[in-house]
ChimeraX commands (.cxc) that place a marker at each C-alpha (Angstrom):
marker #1 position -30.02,3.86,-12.66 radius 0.5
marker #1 position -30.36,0.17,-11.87 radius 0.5
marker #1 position -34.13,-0.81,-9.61 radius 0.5
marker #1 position -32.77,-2.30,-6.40 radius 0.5
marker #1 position -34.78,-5.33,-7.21 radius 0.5
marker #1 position -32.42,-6.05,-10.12 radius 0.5
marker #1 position -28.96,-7.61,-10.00 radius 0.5
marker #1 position -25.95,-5.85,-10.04 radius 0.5
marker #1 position -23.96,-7.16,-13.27 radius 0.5
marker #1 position -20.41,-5.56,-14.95 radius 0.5
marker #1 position -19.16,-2.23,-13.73 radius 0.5
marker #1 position -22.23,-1.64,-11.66 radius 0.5
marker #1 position -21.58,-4.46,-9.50 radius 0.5
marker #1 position -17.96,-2.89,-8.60 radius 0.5
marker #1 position -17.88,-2.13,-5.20 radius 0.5
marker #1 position -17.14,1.64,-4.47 radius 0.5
marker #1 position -16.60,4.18,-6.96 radius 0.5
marker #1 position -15.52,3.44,-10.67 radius 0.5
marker #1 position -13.53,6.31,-10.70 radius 0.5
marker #1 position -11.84,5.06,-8.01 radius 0.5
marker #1 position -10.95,1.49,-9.35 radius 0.5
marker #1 position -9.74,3.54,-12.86 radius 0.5
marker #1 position -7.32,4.96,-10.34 radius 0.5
marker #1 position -6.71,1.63,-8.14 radius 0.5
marker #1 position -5.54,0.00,-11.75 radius 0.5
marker #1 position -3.52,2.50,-13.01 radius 0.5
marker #1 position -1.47,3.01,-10.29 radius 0.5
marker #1 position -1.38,-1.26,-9.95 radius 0.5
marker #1 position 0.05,-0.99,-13.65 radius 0.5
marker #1 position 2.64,1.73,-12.72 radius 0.5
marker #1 position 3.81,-0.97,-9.75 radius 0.5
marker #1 position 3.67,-3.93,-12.16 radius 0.5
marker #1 position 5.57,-1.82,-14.51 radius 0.5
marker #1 position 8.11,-0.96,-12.32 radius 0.5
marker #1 position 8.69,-4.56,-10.54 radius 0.5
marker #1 position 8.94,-5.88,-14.12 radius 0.5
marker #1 position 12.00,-4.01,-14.81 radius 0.5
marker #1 position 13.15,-4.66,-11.42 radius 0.5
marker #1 position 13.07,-7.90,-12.45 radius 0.5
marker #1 position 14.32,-7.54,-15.68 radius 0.5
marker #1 position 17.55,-5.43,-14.54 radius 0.5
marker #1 position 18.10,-8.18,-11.75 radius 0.5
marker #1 position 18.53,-10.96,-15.20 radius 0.5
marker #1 position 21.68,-9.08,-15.90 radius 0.5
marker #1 position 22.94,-9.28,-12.21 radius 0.5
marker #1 position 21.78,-11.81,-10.16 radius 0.5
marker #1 position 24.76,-11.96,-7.87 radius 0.5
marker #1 position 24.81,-8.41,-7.24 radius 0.5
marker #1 position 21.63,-7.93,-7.06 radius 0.5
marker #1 position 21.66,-10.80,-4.21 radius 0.5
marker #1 position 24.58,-8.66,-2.64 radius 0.5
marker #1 position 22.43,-5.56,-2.20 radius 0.5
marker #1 position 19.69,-7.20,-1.33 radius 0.5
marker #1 position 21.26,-8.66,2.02 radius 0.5
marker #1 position 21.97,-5.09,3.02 radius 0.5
marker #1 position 18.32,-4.97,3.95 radius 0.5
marker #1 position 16.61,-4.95,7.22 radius 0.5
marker #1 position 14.17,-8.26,6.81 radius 0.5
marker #1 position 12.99,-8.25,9.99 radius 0.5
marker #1 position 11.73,-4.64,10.14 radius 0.5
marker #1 position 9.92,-4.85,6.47 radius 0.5
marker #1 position 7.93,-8.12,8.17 radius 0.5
marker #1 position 7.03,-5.87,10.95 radius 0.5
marker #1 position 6.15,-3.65,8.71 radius 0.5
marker #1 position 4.23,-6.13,6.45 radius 0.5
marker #1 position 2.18,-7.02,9.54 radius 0.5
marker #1 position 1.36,-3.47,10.38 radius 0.5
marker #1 position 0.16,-2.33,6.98 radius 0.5
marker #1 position -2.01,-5.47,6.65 radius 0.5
marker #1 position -3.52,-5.13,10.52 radius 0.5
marker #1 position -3.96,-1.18,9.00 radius 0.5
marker #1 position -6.14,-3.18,6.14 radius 0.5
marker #1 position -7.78,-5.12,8.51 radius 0.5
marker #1 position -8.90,-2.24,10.71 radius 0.5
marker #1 position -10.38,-0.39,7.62 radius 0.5
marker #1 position -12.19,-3.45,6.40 radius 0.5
marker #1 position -13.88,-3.31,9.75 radius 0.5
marker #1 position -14.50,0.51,9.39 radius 0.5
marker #1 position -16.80,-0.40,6.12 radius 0.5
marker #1 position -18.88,-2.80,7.97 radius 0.5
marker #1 position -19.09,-0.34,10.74 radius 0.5
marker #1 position -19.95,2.56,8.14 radius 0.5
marker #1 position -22.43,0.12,6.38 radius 0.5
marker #1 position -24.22,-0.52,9.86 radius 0.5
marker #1 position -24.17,3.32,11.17 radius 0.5
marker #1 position -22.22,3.34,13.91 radius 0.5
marker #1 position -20.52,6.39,12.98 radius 0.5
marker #1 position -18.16,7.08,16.07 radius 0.5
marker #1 position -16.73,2.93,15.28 radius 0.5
marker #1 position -16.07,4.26,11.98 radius 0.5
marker #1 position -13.76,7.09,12.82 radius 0.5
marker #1 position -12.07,4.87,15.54 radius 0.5
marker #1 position -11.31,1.91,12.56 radius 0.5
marker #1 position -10.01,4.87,10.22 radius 0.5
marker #1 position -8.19,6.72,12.52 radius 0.5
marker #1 position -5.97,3.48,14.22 radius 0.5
marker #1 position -5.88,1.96,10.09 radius 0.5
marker #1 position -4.15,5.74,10.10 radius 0.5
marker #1 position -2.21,5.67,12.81 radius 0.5
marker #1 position -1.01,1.97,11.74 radius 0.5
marker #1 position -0.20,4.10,8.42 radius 0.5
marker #1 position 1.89,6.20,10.12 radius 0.5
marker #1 position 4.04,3.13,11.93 radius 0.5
marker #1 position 4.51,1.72,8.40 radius 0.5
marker #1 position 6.23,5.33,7.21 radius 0.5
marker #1 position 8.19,5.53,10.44 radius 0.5
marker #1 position 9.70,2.21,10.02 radius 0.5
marker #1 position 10.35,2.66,6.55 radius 0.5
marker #1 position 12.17,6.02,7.86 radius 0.5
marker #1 position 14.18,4.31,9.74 radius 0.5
marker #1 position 15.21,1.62,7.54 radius 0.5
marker #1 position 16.01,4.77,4.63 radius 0.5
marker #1 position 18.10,5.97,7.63 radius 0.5
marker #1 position 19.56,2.79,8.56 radius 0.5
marker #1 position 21.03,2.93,4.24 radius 0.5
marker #1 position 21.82,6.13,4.29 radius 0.5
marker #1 position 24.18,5.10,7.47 radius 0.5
marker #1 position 25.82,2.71,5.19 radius 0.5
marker #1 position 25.83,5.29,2.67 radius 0.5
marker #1 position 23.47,3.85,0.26 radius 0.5
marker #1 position 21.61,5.60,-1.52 radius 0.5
marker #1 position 20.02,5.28,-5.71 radius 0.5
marker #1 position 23.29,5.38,-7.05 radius 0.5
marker #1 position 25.20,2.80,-4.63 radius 0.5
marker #1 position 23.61,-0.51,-7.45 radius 0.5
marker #1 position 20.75,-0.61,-9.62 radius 0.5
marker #1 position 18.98,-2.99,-7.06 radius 0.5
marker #1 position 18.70,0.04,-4.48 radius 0.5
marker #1 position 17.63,2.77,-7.66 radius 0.5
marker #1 position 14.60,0.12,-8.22 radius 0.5
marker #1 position 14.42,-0.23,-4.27 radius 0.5
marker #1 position 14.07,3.58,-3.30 radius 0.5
marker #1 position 12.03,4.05,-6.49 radius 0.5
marker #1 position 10.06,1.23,-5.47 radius 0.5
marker #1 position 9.42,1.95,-1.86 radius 0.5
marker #1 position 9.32,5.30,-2.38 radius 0.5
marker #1 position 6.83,5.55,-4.70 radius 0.5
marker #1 position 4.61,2.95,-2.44 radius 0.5
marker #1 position 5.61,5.45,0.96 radius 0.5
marker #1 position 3.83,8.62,-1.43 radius 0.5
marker #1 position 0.94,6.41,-2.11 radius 0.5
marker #1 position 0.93,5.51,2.02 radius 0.5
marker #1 position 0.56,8.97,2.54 radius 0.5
marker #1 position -1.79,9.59,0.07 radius 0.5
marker #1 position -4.00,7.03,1.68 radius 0.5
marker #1 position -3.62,8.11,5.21 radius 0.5
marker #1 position -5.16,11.74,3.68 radius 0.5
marker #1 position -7.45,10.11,1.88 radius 0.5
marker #1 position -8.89,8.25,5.67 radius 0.5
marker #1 position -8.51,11.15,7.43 radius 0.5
marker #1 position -11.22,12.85,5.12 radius 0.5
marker #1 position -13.20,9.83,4.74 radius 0.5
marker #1 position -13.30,9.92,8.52 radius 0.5
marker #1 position -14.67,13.75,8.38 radius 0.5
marker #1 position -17.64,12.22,6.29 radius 0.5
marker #1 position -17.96,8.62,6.81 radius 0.5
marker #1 position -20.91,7.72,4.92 radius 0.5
marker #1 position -20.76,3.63,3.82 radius 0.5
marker #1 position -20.02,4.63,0.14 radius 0.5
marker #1 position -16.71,7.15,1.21 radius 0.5
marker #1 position -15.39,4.37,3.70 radius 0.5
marker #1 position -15.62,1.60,0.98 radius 0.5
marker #1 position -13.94,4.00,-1.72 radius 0.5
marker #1 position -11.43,5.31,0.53 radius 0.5
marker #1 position -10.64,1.82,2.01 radius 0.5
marker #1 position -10.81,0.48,-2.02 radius 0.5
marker #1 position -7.46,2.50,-2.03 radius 0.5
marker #1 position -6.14,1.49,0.86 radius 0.5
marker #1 position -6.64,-1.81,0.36 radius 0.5
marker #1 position -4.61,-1.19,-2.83 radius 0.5
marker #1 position -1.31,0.12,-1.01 radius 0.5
marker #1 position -1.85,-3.15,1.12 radius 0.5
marker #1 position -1.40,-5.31,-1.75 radius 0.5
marker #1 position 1.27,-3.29,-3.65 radius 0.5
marker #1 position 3.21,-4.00,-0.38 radius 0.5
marker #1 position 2.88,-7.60,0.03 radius 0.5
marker #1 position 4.03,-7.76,-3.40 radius 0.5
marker #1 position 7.00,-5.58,-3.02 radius 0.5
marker #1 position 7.93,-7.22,0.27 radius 0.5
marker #1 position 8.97,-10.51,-1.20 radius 0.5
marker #1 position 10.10,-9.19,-4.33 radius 0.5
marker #1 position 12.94,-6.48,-2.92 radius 0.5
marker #1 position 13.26,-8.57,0.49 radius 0.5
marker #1 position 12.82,-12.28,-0.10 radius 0.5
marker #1 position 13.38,-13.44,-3.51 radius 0.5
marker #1 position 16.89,-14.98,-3.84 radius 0.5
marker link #1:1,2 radius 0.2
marker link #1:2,3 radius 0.2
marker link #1:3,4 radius 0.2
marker link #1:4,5 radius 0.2
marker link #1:5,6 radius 0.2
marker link #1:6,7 radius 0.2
marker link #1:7,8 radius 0.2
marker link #1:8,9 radius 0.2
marker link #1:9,10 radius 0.2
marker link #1:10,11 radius 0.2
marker link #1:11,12 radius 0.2
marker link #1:12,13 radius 0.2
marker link #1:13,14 radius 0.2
marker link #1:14,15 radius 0.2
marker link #1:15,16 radius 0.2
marker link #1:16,17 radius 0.2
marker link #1:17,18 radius 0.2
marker link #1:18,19 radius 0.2
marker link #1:19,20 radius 0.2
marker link #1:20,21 radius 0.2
marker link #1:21,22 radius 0.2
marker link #1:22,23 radius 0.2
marker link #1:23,24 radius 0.2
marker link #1:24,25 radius 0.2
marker link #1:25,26 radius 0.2
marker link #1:26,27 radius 0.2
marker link #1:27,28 radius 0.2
marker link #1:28,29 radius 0.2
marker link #1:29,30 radius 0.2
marker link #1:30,31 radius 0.2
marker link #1:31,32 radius 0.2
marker link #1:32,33 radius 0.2
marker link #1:33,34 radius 0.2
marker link #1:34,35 radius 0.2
marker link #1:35,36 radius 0.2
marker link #1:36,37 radius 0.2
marker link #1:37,38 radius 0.2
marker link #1:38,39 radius 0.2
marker link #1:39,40 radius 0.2
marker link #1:40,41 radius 0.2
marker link #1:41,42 radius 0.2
marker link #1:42,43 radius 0.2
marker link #1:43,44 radius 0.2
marker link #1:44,45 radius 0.2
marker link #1:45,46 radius 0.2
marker link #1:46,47 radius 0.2
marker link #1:47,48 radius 0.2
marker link #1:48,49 radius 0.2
marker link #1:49,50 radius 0.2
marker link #1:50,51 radius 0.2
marker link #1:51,52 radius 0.2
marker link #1:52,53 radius 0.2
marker link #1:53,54 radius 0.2
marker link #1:54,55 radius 0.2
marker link #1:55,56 radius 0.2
marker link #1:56,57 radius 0.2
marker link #1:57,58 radius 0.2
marker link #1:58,59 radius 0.2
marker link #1:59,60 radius 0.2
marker link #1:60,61 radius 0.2
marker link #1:61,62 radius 0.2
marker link #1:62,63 radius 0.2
marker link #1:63,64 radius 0.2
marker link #1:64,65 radius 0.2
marker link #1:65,66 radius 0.2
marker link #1:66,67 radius 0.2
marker link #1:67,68 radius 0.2
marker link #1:68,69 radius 0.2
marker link #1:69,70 radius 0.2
marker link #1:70,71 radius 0.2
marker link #1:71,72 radius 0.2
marker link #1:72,73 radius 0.2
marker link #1:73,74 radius 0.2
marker link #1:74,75 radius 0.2
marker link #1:75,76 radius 0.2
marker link #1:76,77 radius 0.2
marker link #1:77,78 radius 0.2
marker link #1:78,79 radius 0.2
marker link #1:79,80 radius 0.2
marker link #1:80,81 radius 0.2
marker link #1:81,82 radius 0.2
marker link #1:82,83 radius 0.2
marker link #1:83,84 radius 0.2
marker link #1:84,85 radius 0.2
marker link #1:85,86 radius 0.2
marker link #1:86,87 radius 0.2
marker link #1:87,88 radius 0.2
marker link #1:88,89 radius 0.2
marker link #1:89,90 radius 0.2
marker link #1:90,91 radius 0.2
marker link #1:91,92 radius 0.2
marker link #1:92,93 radius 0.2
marker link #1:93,94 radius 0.2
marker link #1:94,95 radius 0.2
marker link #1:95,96 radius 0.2
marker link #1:96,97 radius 0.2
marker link #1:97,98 radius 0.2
marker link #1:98,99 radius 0.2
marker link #1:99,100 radius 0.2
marker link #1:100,101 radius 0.2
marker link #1:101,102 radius 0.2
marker link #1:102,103 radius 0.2
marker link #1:103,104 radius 0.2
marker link #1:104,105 radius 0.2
marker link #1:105,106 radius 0.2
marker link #1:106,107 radius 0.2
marker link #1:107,108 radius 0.2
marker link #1:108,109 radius 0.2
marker link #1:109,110 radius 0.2
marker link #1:110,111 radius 0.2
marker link #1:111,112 radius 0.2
marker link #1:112,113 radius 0.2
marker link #1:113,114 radius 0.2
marker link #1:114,115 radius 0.2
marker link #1:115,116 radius 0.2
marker link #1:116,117 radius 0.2
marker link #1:117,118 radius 0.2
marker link #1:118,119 radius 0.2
marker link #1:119,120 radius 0.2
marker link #1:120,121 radius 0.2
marker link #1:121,122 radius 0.2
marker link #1:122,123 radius 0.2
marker link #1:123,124 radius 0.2
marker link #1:124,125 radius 0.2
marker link #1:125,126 radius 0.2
marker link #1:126,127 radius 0.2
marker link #1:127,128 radius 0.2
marker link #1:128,129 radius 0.2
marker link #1:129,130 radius 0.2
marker link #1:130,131 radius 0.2
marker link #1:131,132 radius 0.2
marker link #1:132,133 radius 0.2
marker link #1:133,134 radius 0.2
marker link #1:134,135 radius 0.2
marker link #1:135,136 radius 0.2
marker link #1:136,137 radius 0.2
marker link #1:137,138 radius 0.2
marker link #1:138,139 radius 0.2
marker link #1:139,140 radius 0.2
marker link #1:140,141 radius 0.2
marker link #1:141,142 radius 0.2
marker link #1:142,143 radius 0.2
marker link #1:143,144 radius 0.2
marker link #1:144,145 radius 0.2
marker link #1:145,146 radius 0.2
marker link #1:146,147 radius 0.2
marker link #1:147,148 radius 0.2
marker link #1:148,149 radius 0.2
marker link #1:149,150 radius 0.2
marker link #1:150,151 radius 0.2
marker link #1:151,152 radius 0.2
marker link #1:152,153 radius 0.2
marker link #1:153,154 radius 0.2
marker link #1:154,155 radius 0.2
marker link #1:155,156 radius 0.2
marker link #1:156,157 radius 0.2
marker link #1:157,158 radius 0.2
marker link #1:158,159 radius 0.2
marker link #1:159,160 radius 0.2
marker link #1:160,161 radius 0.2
marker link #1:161,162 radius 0.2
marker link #1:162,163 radius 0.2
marker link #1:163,164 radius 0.2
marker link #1:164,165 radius 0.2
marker link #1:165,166 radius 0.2
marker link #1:166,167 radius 0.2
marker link #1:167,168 radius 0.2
marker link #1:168,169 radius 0.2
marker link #1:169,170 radius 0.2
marker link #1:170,171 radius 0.2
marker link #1:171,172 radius 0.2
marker link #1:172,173 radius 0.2
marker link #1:173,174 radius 0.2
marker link #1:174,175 radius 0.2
marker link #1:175,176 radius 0.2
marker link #1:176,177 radius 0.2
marker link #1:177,178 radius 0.2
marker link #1:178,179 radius 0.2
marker link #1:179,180 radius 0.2
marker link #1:180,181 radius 0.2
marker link #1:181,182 radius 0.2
marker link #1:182,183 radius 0.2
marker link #1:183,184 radius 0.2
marker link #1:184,185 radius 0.2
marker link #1:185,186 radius 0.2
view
């Protein structure tokens, strides 16, 4: 156990839970796994990989992008309100980073619906195999994180709301890096 007087250095000087971050970097390496053969498959098709990709709703993944990252903002603020003790602030922040959560999966539902309209589905190309595997791997992970806020909000001492938000923060970034990869990237 480190004095308070000394400075945090390595591992120790992680903020959260190292358990957590072994978690946070595993599933980042299952994501950068995935988008590399994404990205690899889309070398051997580039037009119709192009093709498939204009079948997708760009406007409603940037709405989307902006509520997931307003989600990350609101649970940023929830740590600083843990950290400071106002307890009640703390389950507000979690449970509207939550209900932004829940916006994202909605969306997404209705963009899956919007495909499945079309009749596409994992079969259809290999660009919308990688893009349900993708995005629905990242949706599991979004509602893995929404449970994870809802019990950090039942106890939300400053070290649960900084692990629980450490998680969050990590479906966050997965998304801004799938979001230009499956939608943007011509």
């Amino acid at each position: 156990m480190n004095d308070a007087s000394e400075p945090r250095t390595g591992l120790d000087a992680l903020p959260g839970d190292l358990m957590m971050w072994i978690l946070i970097v595993s599933e980042l390496l299952v994501f950068g796994a995935g988008l590399a053969a994404f990205l690899g498959v889309r070398l051997t098709d580039p037009a119709g990989f192009a093709e498939a990709q204009s079948h997708l709703h760009r406007a409603m993944a940037g709405i989307n992008t902006v509520v997931l990252v307003s989600s990350g903002w609101l649970a940023a603020l929830a740590v600083h309100a843990a950290e400071a003790g106002r307890i009640a602030r703390t389950r507000l922040l979690l449970a509207a980073a939550s209900v932004l959560g829940v916006v994202f999966l909605w969306i997404k539902g209705l963009e899956y619906a919007e495909k499945a309209a079309q009749g596409i589905d994992v079969e259809t190309h290999p660009f919308f195999t990688f893009y349900y595997l993708l995005t629905g791997f990242h949706a599991v992970h979004v509602i893995a994180g929404i449970v994870i806020l809802g019990l950090v909000a039942w106890r939300p001492t400053a070290r649960n709301t900084e692990v629980g938000t450490a998680f969050w923060h990590m479906v966050d970034l997965v998304w801004v890096i799938l979001f230009p990869i499956l939608y943007l990237l011509g």
